[in-house]
Structure formats: C-alpha cells, structure tokens
C-alpha positions as CSV (number, residue, x, y, z in Angstrom):
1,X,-35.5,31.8,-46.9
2,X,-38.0,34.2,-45.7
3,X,-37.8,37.0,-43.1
4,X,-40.8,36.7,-41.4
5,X,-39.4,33.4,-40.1
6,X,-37.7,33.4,-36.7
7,X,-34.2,31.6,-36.6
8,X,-32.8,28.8,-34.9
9,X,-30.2,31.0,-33.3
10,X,-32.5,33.9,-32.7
11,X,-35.1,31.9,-30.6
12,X,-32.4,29.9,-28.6
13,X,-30.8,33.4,-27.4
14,X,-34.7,34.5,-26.9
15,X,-34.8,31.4,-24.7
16,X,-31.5,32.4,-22.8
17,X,-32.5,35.6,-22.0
18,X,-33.9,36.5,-18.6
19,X,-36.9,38.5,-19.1
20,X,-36.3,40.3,-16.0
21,X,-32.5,41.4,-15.9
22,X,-31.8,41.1,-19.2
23,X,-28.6,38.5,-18.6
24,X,-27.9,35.3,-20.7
25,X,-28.0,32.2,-19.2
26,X,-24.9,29.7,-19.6
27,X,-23.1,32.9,-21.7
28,X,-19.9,30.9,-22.9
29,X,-21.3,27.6,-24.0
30,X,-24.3,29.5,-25.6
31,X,-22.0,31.2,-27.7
32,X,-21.7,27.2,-28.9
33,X,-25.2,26.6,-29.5
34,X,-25.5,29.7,-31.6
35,X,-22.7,28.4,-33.9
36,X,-24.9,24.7,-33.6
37,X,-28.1,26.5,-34.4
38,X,-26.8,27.9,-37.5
39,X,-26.0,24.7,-38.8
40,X,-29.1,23.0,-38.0
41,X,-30.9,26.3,-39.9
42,X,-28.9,25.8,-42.7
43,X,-29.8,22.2,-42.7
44,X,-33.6,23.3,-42.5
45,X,-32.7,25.1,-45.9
46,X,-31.6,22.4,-47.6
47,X,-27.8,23.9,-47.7
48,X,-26.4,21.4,-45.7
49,X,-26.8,18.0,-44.7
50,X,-25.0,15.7,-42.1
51,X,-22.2,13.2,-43.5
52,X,-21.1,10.9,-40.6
53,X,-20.4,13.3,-38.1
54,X,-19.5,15.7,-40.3
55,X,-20.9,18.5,-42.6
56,X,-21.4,18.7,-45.9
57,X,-23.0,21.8,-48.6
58,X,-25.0,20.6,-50.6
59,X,-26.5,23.7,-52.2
60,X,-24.2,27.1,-52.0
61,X,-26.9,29.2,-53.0
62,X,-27.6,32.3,-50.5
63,X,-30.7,31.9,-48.2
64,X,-31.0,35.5,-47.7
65,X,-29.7,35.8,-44.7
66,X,-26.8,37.8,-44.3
67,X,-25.5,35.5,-40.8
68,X,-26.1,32.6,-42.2
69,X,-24.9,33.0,-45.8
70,X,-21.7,34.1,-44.1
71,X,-21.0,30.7,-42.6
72,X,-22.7,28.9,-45.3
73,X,-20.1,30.7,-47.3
74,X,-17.1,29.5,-44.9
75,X,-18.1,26.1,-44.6
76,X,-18.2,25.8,-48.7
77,X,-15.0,27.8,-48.5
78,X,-13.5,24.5,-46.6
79,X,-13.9,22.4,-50.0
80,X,-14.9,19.3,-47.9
81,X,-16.9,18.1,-45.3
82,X,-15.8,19.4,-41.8
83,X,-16.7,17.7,-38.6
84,X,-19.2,18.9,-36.8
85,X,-17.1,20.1,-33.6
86,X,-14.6,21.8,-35.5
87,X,-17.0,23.8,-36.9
88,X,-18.8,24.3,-33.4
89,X,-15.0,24.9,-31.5
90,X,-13.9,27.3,-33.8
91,X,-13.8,31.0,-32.9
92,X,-16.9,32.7,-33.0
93,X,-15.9,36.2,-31.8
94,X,-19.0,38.6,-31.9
95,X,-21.6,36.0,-32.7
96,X,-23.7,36.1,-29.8
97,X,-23.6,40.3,-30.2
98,X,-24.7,40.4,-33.8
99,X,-27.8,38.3,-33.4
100,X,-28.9,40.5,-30.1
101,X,-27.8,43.5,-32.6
102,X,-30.5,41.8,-34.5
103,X,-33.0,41.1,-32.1
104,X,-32.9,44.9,-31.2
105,X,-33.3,46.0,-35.0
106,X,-36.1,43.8,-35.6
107,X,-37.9,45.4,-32.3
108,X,-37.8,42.4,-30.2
109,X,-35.4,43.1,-27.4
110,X,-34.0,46.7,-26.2
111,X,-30.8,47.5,-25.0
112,X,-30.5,48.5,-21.4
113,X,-27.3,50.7,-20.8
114,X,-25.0,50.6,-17.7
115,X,-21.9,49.9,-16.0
116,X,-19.8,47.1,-14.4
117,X,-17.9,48.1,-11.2
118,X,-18.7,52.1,-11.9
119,X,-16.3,52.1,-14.7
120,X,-16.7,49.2,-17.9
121,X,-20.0,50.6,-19.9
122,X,-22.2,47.2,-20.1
123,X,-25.2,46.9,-22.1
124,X,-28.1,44.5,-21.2
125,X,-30.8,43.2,-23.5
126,X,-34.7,42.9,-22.2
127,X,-37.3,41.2,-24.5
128,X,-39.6,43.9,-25.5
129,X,-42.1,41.3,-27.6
130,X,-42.6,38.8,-24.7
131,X,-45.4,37.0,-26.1
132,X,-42.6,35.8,-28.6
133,X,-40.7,34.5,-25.7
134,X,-43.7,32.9,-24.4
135,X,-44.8,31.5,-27.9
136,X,-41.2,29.9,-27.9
137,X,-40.9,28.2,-24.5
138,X,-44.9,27.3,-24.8
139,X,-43.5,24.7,-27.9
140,X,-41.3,23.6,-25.7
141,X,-43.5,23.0,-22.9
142,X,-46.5,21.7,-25.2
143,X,-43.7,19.2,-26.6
144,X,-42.8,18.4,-23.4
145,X,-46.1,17.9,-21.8
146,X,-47.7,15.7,-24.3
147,X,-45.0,13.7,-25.4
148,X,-46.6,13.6,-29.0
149,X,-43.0,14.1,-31.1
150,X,-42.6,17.9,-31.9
151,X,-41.7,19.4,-35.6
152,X,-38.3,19.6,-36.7
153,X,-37.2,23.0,-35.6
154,X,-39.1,22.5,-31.8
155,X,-37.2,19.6,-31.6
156,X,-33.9,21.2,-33.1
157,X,-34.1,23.9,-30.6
158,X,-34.9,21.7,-27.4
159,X,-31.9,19.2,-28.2
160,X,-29.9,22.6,-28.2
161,X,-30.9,23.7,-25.0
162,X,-30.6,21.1,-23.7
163,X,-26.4,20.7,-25.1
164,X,-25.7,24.7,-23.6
165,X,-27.5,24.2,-20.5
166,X,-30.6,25.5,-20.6
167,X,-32.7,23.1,-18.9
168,X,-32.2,24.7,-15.6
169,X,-32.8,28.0,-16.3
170,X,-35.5,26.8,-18.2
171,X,-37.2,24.5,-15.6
172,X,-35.4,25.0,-12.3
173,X,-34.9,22.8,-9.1
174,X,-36.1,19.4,-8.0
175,X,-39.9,20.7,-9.1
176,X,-38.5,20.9,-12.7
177,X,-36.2,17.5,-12.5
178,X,-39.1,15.8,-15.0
179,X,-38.9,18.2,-17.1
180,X,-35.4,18.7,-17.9
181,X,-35.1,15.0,-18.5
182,X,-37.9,15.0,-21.2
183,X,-36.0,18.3,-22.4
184,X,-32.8,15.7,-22.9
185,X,-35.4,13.1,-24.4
186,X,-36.6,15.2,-27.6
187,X,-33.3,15.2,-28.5
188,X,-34.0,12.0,-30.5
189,X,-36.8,13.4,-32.8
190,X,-34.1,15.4,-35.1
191,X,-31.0,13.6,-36.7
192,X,-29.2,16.8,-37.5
193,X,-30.4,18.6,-34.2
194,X,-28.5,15.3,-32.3
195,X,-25.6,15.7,-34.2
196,X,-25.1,19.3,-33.7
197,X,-26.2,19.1,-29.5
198,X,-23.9,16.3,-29.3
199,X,-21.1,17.9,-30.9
200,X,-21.8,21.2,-28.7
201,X,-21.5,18.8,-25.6
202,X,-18.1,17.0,-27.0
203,X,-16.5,20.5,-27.6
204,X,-17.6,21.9,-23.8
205,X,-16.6,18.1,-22.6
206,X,-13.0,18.7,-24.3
207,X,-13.5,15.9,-26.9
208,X,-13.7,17.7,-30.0
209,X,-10.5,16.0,-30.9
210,X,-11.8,12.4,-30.5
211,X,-13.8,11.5,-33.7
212,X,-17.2,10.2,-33.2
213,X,-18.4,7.1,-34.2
214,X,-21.1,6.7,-36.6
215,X,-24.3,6.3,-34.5
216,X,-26.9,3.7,-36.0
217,X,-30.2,5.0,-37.1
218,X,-34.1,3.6,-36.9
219,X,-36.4,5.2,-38.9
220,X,-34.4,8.2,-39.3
221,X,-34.0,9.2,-35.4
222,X,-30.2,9.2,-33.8
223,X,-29.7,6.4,-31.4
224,X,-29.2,7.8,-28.5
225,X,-26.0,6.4,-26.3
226,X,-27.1,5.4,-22.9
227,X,-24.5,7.0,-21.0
228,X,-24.7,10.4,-22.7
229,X,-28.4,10.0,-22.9
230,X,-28.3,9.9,-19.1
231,X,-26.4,12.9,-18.2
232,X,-27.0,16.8,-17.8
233,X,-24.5,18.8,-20.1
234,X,-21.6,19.7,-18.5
235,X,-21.3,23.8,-18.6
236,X,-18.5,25.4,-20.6
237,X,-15.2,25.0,-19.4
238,X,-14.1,26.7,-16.4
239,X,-17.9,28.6,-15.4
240,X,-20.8,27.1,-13.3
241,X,-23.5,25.3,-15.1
242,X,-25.7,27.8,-13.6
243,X,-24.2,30.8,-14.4
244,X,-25.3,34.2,-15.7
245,X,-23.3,36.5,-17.7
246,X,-23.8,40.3,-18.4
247,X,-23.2,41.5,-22.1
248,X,-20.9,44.2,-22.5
249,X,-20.8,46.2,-26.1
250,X,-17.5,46.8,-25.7
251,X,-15.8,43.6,-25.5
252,X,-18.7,41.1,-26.3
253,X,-17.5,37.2,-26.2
C-alpha cells in the first residue's frame, strides 16, 4: 500500500476537524469511526473481507502501514472471524492521537499549544494543507450533488460520517437537512462501508451485544433497513450529538 495515498482514517479526522479552532467534532464516537475506517482500508487492501457481519483476514501480509498492520496483526491474532462491533467497541486508547501525531508529521495539520481552565496543558490541531480538506469534503459534496454513485473509498468515508455524526457539522441546520439525508443515502454504494457504519451506530446505540442479521444483497449493495435508513446517528453515549471536544496530549481519549 503506497504512501502517497491518504487513509480512510486520516481524511475522516481531516473532515472532523474544525479549520478554525482546531476541535474535533463528535470526539468520542469518532474515536469509533477511526477504528471502522481502518477496517474498511484494510478491506480496500484486499486484507480483509466481510463474513456475515463479521470480519475475516484473508491475506496477513503487511500493507506498509505501521497503524494498520498493527490491527491487521490483532485481528489475525484472533484466529477467526470477529464481529464487526467487537472489533469497533473494543478499546482503542490513543488512536485518535496517533493519526493527528501523523497528520502533523506528514505537514498537514500543526499543533496549537494551550491550556484548559489555566492549569491542564491542551494541544489543538489546525489543518495547515486546507486545500486537502477542501479536496475531501468537495468528493463529498460532488457525490452528493449529482447523485451519480461515488467510488469505493468516497462512499466508504461518507457512510462513516454519517455513523459518528458528521453530517451536522458537516452541513449544518435546516439549510443543510437535504444534504445530510443524501449523506445517510450513499451509505448503500459500499458493502463493507455499510457494515462497518452500521456496526459504529450499533456500538454508540448499545447493541453491540445483539448479533446482526444477515442483510440481503442486490447487485452487491447492502439493503438498507428502513427504520435505520431513516434516522440520524445517535451521538456516543452520554455527550451531545453536537458536541466539540478539545484534544489534550496529555490524556488523549
């Protein structure tokens, strides 16, 4: 897997990321989608592939990059397929830190010291490459304008942010109501994408425990339940959908 390639997890937290004070939208269930997005990476690299609603390695062999090896190494570690929201719900301490320790290595956000209530040191994160930012949600829009189906990893990433939250941070108020449902809509156009968002959705939802069932497919697209289809994601337990978390180094969910 080359480099020069932006991640699933890496544009999703680009997407989170206010441009202007450097917080992340929806900070606890993002930490979710990051864990998602890894999986439907790994998926994009042939390493994995859906089984039911659970996960299966196919190929163990390193894609080069040293996050995703690491749980491409864990999942093979668990000899067997492991259902999707396991995976998702499991802890995933210092996750969302390491890819922002990422994104500032590779020059495209920069970390803005400070301090909460005078005393805790804080660091925020400002996108330094913005036209990267913009090249990201412009996919998003551009799939969501024109309605023509988008590739695999647009449509990965939108079914994502959609399951964390994004949509109204993303298009805000009644003005971007339209929007945010065809957001919710694209997440039909990837089978792996659906299975991930929807798992991501169970865990916040408390349902990680139920198993799913098997959804039927046409022409390789998930079938979408109507109820779910119809519903914003519910934010992560116990914090406001619309929410916005500071990072701190020190002590980093």
């Amino acid at each position: 897997m080359g480099r020069s390639r932006r991640t699933i997890p890496e544009e999703l937290l680009l997407l989170a990321l206010d441009p202007t004070t450097g917080t992340t939208a929806q900070p606890q269930s993002l930490d979710l989608g990051l864990a998602g997005a890894q999986l439907v990476e790994l998926a994009l690299a042939g390493r994995i592939a859906p089984d039911g609603d659970r996960i299966a390695v196919v190929m163990a062999r390193p894609t080069g990059d040293p996050t995703l090896d690491s749980a491409l190494e864990l999942l093979r570690r668990r000899g067997s397929p492991v259902r999707a929201v396991h995976w998702i719900g499991g802890p995933r301490l210092g996750l969302r830190q390491t890819y922002l320790t990422h994104l500032e290595r590779c020059g495209m956000v920069h970390a803005v010291a400070g301090q909460m209530c005078g005393v805790l040191p804080t660091t925020r994160y400002q996108a330094t490459e913005t036209a990267i930012s913009r090249e990201i949600r412009a996919r998003l829009d551009n799939a969501i304008r024109t309605g023509v189906p988008p590739d695999p990893r647009t449509a990965a990433l939108a079914a994502l942010a959609h399951a964390v939250g994004l949509g109204k941070h993303l298009y805000p108020g009644n003005e971007g109501r339209s929007s945010r449902s065809r957001l919710r809509d694209l997440i039909r156009h990837d089978p792996m994408g659906g299975l991930v968002a929807h798992a991501v959705m169970d865990v916040q939802n408390g349902a990680a425990a139920q198993p799913r069932r098997p959804q039927a497919t046409v022409a390789g697209a998930v079938r979408q339940p109507a109820a779910r289809a119809s519903a914003e994601p519910a934010g992560a337990p116990g914090q406001s959908r619309h929410g916005h978390g500071r990072m701190a180094r020190v002590g980093a969910r």
